[in-house]
C-alpha positions in Angstrom: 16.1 -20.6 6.9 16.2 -18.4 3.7 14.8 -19.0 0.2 17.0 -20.5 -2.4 18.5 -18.6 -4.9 16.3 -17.8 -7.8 18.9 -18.1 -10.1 22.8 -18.2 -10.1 25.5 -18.7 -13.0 28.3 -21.1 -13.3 30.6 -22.8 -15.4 28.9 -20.7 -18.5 25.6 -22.4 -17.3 22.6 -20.3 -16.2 20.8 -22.3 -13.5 17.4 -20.9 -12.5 14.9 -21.7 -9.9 11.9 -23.5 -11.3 8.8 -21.4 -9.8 6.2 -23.1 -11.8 7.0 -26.4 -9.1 7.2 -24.5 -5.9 6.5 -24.8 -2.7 6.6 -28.7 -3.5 9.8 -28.8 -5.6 12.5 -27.4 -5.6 14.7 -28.1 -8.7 17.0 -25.5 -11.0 16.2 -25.4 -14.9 19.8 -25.4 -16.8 19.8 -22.6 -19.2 23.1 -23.4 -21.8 21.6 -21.4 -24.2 20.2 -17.9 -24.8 17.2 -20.0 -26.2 16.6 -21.9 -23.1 16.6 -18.3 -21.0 13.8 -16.9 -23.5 11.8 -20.5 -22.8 12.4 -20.2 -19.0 10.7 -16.5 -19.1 8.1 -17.0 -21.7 6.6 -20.3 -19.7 7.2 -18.1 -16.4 10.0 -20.5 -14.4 11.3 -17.4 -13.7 8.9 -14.6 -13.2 9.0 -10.7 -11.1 10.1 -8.0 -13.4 13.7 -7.3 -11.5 14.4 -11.6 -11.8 13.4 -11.4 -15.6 16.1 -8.5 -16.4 19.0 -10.7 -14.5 18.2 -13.7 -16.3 18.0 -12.1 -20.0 21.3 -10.5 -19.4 22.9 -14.0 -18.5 21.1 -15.2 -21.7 22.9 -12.3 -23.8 26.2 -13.3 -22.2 25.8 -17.3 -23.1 25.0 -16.6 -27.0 28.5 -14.9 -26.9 29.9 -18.8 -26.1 27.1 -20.7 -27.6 29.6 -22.0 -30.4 32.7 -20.5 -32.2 32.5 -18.4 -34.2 34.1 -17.6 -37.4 34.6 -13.8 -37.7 33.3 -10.9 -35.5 30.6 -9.8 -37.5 28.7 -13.6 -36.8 29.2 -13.1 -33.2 27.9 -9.7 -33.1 24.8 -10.7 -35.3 24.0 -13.5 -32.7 24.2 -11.7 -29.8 21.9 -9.4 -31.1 19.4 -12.0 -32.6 20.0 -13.1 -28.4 18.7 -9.6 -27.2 15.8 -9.8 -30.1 14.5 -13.1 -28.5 14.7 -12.4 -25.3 13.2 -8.7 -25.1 10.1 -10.5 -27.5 9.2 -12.7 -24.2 7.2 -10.9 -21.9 6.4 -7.5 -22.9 5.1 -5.6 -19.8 7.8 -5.6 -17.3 10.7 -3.1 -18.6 13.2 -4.3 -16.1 13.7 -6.6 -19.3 14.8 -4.2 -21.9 16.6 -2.0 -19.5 18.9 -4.9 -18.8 19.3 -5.4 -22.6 19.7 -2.5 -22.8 22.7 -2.2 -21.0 23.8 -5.7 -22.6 23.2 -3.7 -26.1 25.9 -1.3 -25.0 28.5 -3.5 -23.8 28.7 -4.7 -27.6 28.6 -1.3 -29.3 31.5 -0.7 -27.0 33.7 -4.0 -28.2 36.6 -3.3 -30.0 38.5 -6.6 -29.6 38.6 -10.1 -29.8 35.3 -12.7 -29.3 36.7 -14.2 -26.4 37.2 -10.8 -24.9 33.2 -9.9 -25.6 32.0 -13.0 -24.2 33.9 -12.0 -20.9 32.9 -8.5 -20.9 28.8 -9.5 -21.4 29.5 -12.1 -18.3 30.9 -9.0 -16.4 28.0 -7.1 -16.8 25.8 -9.6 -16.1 27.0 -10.1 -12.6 27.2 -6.2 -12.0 23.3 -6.8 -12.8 22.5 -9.3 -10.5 24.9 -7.5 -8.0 23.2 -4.5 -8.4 19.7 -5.4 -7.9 20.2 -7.3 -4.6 21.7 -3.9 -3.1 19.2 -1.9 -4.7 16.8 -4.0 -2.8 17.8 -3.6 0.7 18.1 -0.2 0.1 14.3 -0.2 -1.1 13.5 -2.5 2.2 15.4 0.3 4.4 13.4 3.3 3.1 10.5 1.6 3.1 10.8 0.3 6.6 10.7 3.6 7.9 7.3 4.5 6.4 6.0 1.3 8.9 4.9 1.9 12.7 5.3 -0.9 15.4 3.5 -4.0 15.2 2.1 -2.7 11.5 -0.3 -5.2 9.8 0.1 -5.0 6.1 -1.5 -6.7 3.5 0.9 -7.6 0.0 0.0 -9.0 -3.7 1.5 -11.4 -5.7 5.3 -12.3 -4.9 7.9 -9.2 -5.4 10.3 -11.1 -3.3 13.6 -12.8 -3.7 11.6 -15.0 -6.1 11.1 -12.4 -7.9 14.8 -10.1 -8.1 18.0 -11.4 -7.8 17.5 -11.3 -4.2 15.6 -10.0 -0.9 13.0 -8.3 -2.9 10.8 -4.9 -2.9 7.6 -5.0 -1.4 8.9 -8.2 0.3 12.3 -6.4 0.8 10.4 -4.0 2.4 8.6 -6.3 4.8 12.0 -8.0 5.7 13.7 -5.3 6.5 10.5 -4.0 8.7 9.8 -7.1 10.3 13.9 -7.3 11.8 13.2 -4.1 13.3 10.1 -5.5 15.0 7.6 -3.4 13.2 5.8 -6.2 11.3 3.0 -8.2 13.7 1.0 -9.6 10.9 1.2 -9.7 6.6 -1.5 -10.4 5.1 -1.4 -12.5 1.5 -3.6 -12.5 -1.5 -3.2 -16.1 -2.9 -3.4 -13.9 -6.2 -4.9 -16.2 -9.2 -4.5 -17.6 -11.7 -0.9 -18.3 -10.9 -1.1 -18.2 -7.0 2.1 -16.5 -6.7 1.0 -15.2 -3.2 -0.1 -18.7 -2.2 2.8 -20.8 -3.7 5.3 -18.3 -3.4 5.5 -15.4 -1.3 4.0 -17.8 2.0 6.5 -19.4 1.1 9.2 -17.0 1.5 7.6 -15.7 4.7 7.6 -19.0 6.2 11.3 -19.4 5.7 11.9 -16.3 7.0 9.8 -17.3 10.2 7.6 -13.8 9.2 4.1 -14.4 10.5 1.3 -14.1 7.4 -2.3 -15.1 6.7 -3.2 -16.6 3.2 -6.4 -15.1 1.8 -8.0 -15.5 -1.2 -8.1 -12.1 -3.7 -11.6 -11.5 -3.1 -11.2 -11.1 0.7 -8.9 -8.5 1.1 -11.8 -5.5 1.1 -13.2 -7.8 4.1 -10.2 -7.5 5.4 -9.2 -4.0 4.6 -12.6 -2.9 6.6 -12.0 -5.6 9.6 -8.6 -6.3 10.7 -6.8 -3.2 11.4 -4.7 -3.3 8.2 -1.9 -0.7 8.2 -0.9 -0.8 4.6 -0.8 -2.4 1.4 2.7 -2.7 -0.1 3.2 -3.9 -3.9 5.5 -4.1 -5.9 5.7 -3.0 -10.3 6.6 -4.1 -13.5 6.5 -0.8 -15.0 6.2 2.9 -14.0 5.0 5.0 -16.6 6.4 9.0 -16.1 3.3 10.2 -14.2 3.4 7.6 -11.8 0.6 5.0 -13.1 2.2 1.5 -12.4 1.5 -1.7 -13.8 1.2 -4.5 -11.6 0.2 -7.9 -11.2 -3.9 -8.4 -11.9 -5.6 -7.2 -9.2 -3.5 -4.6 -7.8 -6.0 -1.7 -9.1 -8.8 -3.2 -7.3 -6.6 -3.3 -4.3 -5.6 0.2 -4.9 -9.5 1.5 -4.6 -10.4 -0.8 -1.6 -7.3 0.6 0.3 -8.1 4.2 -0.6 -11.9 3.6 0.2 -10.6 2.8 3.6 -7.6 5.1 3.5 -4.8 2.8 4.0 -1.8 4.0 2.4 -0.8 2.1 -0.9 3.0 1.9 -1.2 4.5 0.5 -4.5 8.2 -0.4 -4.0 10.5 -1.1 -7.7 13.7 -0.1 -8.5 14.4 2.9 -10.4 14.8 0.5 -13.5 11.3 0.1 -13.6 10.4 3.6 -14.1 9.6 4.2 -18.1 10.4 8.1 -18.7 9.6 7.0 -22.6 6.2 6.0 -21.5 3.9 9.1 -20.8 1.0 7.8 -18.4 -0.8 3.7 -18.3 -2.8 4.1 -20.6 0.3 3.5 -23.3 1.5 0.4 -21.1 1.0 -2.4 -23.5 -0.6 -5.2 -21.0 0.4 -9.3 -21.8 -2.0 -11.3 -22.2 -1.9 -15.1 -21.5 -3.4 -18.3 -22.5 -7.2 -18.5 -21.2 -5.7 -22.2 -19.8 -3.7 -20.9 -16.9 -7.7 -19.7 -15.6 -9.2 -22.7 -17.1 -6.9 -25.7 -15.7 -5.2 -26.4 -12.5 -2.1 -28.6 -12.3 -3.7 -29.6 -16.1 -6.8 -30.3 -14.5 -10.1 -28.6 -15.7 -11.9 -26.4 -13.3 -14.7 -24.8 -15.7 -17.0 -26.2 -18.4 -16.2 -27.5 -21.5 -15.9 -24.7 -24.6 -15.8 -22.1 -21.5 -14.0 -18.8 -22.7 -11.7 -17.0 -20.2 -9.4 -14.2 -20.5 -6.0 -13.6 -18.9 -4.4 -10.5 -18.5 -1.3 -10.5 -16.6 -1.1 -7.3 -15.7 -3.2 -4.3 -15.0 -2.7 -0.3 -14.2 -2.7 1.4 -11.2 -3.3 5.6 -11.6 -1.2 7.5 -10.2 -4.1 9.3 -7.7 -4.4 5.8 -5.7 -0.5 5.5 -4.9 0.6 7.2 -1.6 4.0 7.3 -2.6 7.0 5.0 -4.5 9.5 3.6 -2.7 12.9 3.5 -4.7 16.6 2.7 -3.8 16.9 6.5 -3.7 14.4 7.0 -1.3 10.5 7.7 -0.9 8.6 9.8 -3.7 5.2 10.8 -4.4 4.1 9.2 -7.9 4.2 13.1 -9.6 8.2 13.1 -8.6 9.0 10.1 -11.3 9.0 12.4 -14.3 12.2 13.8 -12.5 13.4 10.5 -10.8 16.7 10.4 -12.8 18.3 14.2 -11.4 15.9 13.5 -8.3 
């Protein structure tokens, strides 16, 4: 059985996967609006870098149809109060403003009617989403190859279908590894305060009949030292041009227990993820979220009353703990992504 779309487009109606009810529910949020995309990725329905870029560039292509419009001009001026809204939503993951990007240029190109502009944003859109899922299995092929048979790897977070278009990186990679028999065991952080790892990439593997142990964040050193673990594969919101990544929370700790016990640490994004503009991680700009998604459970408190918390979403990994990137263009080492666009 495989996972449900995470989000498809139809009849000028964006539906997308609610993540925030799975494994329990699963139910599609309809997106009409560019508005409702920019709700659907701020309250995380959607979440995974590579996912967040699709959906924005659907959003862009239903302000085009939102309403009529009376002259040119007013369309143009609300697709690009669209892009403003949605690239203001999350700001780590740059999978987002490359797709806007691309949305961005699709209008400057436009030189006919609004009906025409509408179609042409909806074109690219789906050249997105089409894109990503083959750039993903071309990720999971490369990266199968650094795996030996009957590997045991350990993953964070969810950078699966959930969290692309489709098939996934890290998890792309572990697919494509595990059909060639060279997967025995993955091991999952349950990855708080979200539980992505729990709720969502078990879930995943168990569709995919891919055997996986749950384990909370906090045990994978035990792990690391005691159970023969092989690798850890990861995936990135954003690669800065000397190789630091930015990943879920809790990837850098993973990164110094695996090269404490020298396991390699494989980060698998698309090339779309790699910032050339941003020099190392210490110029990442890192979200931070509401102290309630570490202070409540299903709205339930887990913590004293007038406790403070912090969330960040995201944290770096330097470059010197990353054995290598795996991109749809192949395998690199992190000091090859300043010249990953002639590479």
């Amino acid at each position: 059985m495989t996972t449900p779309k995470t989000l498809f487009f139809k009849s000028n109606t964006l539906y997308i996967l609610n993540q925030l009810l799975l494994p329990g529910k699963v139910t599609y949020v309809r997106c009409r609006t560019s508005h409702d995309v920019a709700r659907a990725i701020r309250r995380m329905v959607i979440r995974g870098a590579p996912a967040i870029g699709v959906a924005a560039a659907f959003g862009v292509a239903l302000a085009a149809n939102e309403r009529r419009f009376r002259s040119a001009e007013e369309l143009a001026a609300r697709v690009r109060a669209a892009i403003r809204i949605l690239a203001a939503t999350r700001p780590t993951a740059v999978n987002l403003f490359w797709a806007l990007t691309r949305m961005e240029r699709v209008l400057c190109a436009w030189a006919k009617g609004p009906s025409e502009l509408a179609r042409l944003l909806e074109k690219e859109a789906f050249r997105i989403f089409d894109e990503d899922i083959a750039i993903n299995k071309r990720i999971g092929s490369y990266g199968a190859r650094l795996l030996k048979g009957r590997s045991i790897v350990l993953t964070h977070c969810n950078a699966g279908a959930l969290a692309t278009a489709g098939y996934g990186t890290a998890l792309g990679v572990i697919r494509s590894a595990y059909r060639q028999g060279k997967i025995e065991l993955v091991y999952v952080d349950e990855t708080r305060p979200y539980l992505q790892g729990a709720r969502l990439t078990a879930w995943e593997l168990k569709k995919e009949g891919i055997p996986f142990v749950l384990i909370t964040d906090s045990m994978a050193g035990h792990f690391m030292k005691t159970a023969g673990i092989n690798a850890v594969l990861v995936g990135a919101d954003r690669i800065a041009k000397n190789g630091d990544t930015a990943n879920k929370i809790g990837t850098y700790s993973l990164s110094i227990l695996a090269k404490y016990h020298r396991i390699p640490f494989y980060v698998a994004a698309p090339v779309s993820t790699v910032d050339l503009k941003t020099a190392s991680g210490r110029r990442i700009v890192i979200e931070e979220r509401s102290s309630d998604e570490v202070l409540y459970i299903h709205q339930r408190s887990i913590a004293p009353n007038g406790t403070t918390a912090r969330h960040q979403g995201f944290d770096v990994t330097p470059h010197e703990n990353i054995t290598a990137i795996i991109t749809e263009k192949g395998v690199f080492k992190p000091s090859q992504m300043k010249n990953i666009e002639t590479l």
